[in-house]
C-alpha positions as CSV (number, residue, x, y, z in Angstrom):
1,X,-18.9,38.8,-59.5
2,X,-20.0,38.5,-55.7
3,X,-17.1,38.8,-53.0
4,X,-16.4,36.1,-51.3
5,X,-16.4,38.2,-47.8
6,X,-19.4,37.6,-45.7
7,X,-21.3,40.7,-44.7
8,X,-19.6,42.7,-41.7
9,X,-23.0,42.8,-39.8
10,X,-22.9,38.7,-39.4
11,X,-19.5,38.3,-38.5
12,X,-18.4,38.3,-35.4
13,X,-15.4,39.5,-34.0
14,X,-12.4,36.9,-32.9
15,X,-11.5,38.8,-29.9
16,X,-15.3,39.3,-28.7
17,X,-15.7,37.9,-24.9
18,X,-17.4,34.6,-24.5
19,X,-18.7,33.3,-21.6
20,X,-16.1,30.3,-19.7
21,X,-17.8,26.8,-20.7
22,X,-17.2,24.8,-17.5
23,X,-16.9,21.0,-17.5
24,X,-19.3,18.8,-15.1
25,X,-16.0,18.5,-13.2
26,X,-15.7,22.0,-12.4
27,X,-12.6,23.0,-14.7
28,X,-12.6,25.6,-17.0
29,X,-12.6,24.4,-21.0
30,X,-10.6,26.2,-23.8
31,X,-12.1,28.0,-26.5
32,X,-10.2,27.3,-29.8
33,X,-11.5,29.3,-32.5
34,X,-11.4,28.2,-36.5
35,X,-11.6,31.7,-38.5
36,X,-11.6,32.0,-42.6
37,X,-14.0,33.7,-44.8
38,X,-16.3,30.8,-45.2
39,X,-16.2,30.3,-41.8
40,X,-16.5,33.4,-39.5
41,X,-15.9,32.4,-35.8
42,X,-16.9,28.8,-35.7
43,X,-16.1,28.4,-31.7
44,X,-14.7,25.2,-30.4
45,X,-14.4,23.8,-27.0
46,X,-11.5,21.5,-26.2
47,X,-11.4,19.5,-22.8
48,X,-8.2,17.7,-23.8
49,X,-5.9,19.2,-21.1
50,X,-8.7,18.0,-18.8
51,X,-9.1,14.8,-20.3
52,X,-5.6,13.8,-19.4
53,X,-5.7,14.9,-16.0
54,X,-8.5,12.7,-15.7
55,X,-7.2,10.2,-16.9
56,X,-4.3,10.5,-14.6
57,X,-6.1,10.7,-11.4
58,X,-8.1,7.7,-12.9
59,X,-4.9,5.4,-12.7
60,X,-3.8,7.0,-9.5
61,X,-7.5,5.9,-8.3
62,X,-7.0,2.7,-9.5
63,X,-3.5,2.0,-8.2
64,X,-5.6,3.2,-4.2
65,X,-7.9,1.2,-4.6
66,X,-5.9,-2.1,-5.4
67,X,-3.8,-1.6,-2.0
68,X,-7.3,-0.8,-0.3
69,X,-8.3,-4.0,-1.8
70,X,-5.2,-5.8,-0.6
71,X,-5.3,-4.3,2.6
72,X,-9.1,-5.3,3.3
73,X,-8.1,-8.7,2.2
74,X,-5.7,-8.6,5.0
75,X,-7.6,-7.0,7.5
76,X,-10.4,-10.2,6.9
77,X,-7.7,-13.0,7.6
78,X,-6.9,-11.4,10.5
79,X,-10.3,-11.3,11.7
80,X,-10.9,-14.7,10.3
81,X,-7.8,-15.9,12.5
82,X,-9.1,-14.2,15.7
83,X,-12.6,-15.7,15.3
84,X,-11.4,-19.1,14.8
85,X,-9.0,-18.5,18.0
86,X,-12.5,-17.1,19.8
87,X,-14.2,-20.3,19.0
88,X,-11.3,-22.4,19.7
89,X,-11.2,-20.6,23.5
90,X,-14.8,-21.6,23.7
91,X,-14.6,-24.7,22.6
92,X,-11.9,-25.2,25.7
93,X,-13.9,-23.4,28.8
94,X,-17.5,-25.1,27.6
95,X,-15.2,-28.6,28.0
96,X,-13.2,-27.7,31.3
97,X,-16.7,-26.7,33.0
C-alpha cells in the first residue's frame, strides 16, 4: 500500500520565508497558508483587512466630496449674484452718461 505522505523533497516547509506580496495601494497583504497531506503549503493571499479600509476611506471620500459639491454649488450663486449686480451697475452708469 503506498503512504499517503508526499515525498519530503517536494514539500515545503510552513515556516519557510516568503517574500511580502504588496497591493497596488502600497499595503502589505497576509499570507494564509492551507497545509494537509494532499495539500503541502498551498499559499494564500488575503487583502481583506485592506479591503475594508478601503472601503472606509471610500465613504469618507464620498461623504468630502458631497459638501465640496454643495459648497461649489454655493460658491456659483454667489458669483451668479455678483455678476448680475455687475451688470445691473452697468446697466445704471451706461444710462446716467
Amino acid at each position: 500500500m503506498a503512504s499517503s505522505r508526499c515525498d519530503s523533497s517536494s514539500a515545503v516547509g510552513p515556516f519557510e520565508y516568503q517574500p511580502a506580496i504588496m497591493c497596488k495601494c502600497g499595503g502589505k497583504v497576509a499570507w494564509w497558508i492551507s497545509w494537509s497531506i494532499y495539500n503541502t503549503g498551498r499559499r494564500m493571499a488575503d487583502a481583506a483587512s485592506l479591503l475594508s479600509s478601503l472601503k472606509r476611506e471610500k465613504e469618507e471620500f464620498g461623504l468630502v466630496v458631497q459638501a465640496e459639491r454643495l459648497n461649489a454649488e454655493e460658491k456659483t450663486r454667489e458669483v451668479e449674484a455678483a455678476t448680475q449686480e455687475l451688470n445691473s451697475v452697468k446697466v445704471l452708469t451706461c444710462e446716467n452718461t
